[in-house]
C-alpha positions as CSV (number, residue, x, y, z in Angstrom):
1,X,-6.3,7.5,-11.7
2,X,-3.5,4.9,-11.5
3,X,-1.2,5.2,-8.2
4,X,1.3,2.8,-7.1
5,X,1.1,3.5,-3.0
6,X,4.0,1.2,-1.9
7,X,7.5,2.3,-3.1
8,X,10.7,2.3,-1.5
9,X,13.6,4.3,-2.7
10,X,17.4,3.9,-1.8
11,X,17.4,7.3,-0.7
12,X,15.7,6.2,3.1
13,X,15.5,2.7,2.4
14,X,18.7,0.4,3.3
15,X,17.0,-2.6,1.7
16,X,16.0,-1.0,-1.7
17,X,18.5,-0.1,-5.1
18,X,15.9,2.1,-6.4
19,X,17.0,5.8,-7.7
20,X,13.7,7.7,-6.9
21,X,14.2,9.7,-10.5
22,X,14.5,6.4,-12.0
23,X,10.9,5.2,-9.8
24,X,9.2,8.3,-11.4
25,X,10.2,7.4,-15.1
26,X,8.9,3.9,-14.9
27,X,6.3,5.0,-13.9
28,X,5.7,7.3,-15.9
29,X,6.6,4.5,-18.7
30,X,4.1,2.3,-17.6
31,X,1.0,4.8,-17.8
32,X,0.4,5.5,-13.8
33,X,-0.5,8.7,-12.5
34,X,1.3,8.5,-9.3
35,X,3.6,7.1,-6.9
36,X,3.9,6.8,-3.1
37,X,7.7,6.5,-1.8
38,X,6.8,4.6,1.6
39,X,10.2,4.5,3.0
40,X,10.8,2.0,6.4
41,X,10.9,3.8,9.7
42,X,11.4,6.8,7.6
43,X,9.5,9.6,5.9
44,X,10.9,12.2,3.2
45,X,10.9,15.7,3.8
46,X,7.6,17.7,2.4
47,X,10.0,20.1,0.3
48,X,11.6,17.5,-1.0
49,X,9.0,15.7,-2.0
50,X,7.4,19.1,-3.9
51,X,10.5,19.4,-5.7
52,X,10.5,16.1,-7.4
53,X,6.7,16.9,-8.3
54,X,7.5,19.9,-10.1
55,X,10.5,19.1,-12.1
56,X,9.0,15.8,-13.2
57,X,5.5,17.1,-13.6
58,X,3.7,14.1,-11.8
59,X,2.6,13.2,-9.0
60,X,4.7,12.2,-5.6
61,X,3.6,11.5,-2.5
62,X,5.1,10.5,0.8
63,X,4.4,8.0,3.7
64,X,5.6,5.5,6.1
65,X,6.0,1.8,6.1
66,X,6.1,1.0,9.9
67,X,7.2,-2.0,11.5
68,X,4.9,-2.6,14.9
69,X,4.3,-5.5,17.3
70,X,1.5,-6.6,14.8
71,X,2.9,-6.4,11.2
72,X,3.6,-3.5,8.7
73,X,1.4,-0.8,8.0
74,X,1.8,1.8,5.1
75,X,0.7,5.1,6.6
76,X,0.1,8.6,4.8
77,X,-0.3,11.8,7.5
78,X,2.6,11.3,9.6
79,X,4.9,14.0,9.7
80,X,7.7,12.0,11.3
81,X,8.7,8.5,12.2
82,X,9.2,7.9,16.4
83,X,10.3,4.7,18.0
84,X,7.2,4.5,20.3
85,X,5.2,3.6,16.7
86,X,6.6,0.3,17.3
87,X,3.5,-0.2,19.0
88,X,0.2,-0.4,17.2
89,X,-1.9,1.0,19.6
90,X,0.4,4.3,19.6
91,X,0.8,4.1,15.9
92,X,-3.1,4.5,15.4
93,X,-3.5,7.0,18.6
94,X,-0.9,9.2,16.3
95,X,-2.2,8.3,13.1
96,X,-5.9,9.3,14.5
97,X,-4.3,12.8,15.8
98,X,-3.1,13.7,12.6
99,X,-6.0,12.6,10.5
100,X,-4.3,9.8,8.5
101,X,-4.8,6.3,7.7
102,X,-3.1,2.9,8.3
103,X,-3.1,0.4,5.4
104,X,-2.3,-3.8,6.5
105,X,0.8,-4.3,4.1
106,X,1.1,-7.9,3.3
107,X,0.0,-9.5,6.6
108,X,0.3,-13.0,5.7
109,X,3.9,-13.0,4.2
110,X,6.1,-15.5,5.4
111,X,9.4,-12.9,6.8
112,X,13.1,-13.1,6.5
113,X,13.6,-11.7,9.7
114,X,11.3,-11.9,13.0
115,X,10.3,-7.9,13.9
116,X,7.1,-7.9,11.6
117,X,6.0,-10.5,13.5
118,X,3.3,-11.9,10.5
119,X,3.6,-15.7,11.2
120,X,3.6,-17.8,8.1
121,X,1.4,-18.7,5.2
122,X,0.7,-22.2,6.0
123,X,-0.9,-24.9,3.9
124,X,-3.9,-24.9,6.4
125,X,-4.3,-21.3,7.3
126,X,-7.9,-20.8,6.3
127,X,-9.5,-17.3,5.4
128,X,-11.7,-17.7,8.6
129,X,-8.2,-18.4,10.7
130,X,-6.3,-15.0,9.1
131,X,-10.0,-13.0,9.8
132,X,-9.0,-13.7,13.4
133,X,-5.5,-11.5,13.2
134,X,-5.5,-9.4,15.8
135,X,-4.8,-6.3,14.2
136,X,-8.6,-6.5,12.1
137,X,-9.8,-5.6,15.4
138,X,-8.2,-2.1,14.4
139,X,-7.4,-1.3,10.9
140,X,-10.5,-1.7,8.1
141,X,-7.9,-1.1,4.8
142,X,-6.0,-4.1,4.1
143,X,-3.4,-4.5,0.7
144,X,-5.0,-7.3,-0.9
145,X,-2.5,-7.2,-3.7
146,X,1.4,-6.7,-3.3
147,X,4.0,-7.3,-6.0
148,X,6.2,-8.9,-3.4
149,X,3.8,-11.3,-2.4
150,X,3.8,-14.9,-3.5
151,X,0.5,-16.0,-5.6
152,X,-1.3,-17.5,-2.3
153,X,-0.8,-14.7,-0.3
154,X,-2.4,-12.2,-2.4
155,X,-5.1,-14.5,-2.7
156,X,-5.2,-14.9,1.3
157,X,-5.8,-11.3,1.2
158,X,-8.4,-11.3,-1.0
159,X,-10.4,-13.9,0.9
160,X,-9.9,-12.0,4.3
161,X,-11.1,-8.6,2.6
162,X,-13.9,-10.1,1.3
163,X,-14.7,-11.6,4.9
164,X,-14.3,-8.2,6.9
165,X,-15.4,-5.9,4.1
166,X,-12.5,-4.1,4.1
167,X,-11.3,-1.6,2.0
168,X,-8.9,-3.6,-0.4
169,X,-5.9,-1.5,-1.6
170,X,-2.8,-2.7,-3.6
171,X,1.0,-1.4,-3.8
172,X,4.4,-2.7,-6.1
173,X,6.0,-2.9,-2.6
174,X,9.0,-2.2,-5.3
175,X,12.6,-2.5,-4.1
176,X,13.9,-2.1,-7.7
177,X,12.5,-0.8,-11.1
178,X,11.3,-3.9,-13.1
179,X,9.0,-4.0,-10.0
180,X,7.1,-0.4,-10.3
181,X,3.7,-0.5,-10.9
182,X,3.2,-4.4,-10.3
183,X,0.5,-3.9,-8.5
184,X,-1.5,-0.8,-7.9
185,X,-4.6,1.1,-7.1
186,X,-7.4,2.7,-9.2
187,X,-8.6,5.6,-8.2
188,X,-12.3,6.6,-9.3
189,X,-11.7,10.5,-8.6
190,X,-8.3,12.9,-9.1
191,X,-5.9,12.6,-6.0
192,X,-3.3,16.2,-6.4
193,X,-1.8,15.7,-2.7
194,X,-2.2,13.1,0.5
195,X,-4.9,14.8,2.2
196,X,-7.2,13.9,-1.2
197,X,-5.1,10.4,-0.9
198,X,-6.2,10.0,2.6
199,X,-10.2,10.3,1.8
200,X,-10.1,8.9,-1.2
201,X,-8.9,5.7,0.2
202,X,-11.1,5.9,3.8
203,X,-14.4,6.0,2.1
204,X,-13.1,3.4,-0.2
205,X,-13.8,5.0,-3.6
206,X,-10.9,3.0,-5.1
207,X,-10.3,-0.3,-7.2
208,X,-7.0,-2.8,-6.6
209,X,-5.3,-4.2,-9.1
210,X,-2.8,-6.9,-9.3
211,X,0.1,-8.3,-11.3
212,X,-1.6,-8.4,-14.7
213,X,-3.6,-5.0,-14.5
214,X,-2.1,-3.7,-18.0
215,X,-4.3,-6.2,-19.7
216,X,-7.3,-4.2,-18.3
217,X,-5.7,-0.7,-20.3
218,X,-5.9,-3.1,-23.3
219,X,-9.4,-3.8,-23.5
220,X,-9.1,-7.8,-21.8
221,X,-10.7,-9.2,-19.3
222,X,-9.7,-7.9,-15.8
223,X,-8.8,-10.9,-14.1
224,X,-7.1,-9.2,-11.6
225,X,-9.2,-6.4,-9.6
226,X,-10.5,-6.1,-6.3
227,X,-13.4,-3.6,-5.4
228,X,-11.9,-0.7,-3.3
229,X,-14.8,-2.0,-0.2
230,X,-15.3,-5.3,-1.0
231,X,-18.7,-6.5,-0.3
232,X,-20.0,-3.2,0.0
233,X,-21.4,-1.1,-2.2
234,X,-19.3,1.0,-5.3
235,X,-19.7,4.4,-6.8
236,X,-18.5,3.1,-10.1
């Protein structure tokens, strides 16, 4: 099962020109099975989300990029965005309450603006260096592959998951339609809502793909995938 879990939509999202109607029929275009809208600081109602499932017949799920004191995260159990998420620590006390998970969105990208606070990708930054990020002391899923990303930063991400055996996830991080389904996430069993998103991704039964992942639909080589727990072991 094919789900891109890193979408933003116009509709919450200042810094995205995507229509989420027009999200749902690219992707629907380009053979996924689902689609996360991940909106910044933001989180779509539950009804609203239900409705798009149903009149499109596929599958729609919600979440939360948030911006904290040690980078992004792309979150699924929240049931609202507070300013006191800011802070990792309180993100991950909330995110524990309400049974959800926090995935490490693009941790080594070199920001436009300064609240993400990822530092930059560096010529010398060496796997063993980025292993030493603070926030691995706390979060075990880390999105190895993100269509936003530049080639060495994916590949950064790759390195570190393999590392810290982490579970390795991977998102579009799309902002506009060309980039739905760049990257996305293989699912080994059917996901029909976040709670089966949630475990599904926590015990790591899950494959990542990046830019290039059609080739694998067409029978080529996959160049491009990342074992859902890297270094451990796989159900597949």
């Amino acid at each position: 099962m094919l789900i891109d879990l890193h979408i933003h939509t116009r509709t919450f999202s200042p810094c995205s020109v995507l229509d989420p109607v027009e999200a749902i029929r690219v992707a629907k275009a380009k053979r996924l099975d689902g689609i996360c809208f991940v909106e910044h600081d933001a989180i779509w109602e539950e009804a609203e989300i239900r409705h798009l499932r149903a009149v499109h017949d596929f599958l729609v799920l919600r979440g939360i990029e948030v911006s904290t004191d040690h980078g992004h995260f792309v979150t699924f159990g929240l049931d609202g965005y507070e300013d006191e998420l800011y802070r990792l620590e309180r993100l991950l006390e909330r995110l524990q309450e309400a049974k959800g998970i926090a995935i490490a969105a693009h941790p080594f990208r070199d920001p436009h603006y300064l609240r993400g606070g990822y530092g930059m990708v560096g010529p010398t930054l060496r796997p063993e260096d980025a292993c030493r990020r603070r926030l691995f002391q706390w979060v075990k899923i880390l999105e190895v592959y993100n269509g936003q990303n530049t080639l060495r930063e994916n590949q950064l991400s790759v390195e570190v998951s393999h590392q810290l055996r982490l579970v390795a996830c991977a998102g579009s991080d799309a902002h506009t339609p060309i980039e739905v389904g760049r990257c996305v996430t293989a699912f080994q069993r059917p996901i029909r809502n976040e709670r089966e998103l949630i475990q599904e991704i926590a015990t790591g039964r899950l494959k990542a793909w990046g830019p290039g992942w059609q080739l694998r639909l067409e029978g080529l080589p996959d160049l491009y995938g990342v074992q859902g727990r890297t270094g451990g072991s796989s159900d597949e």
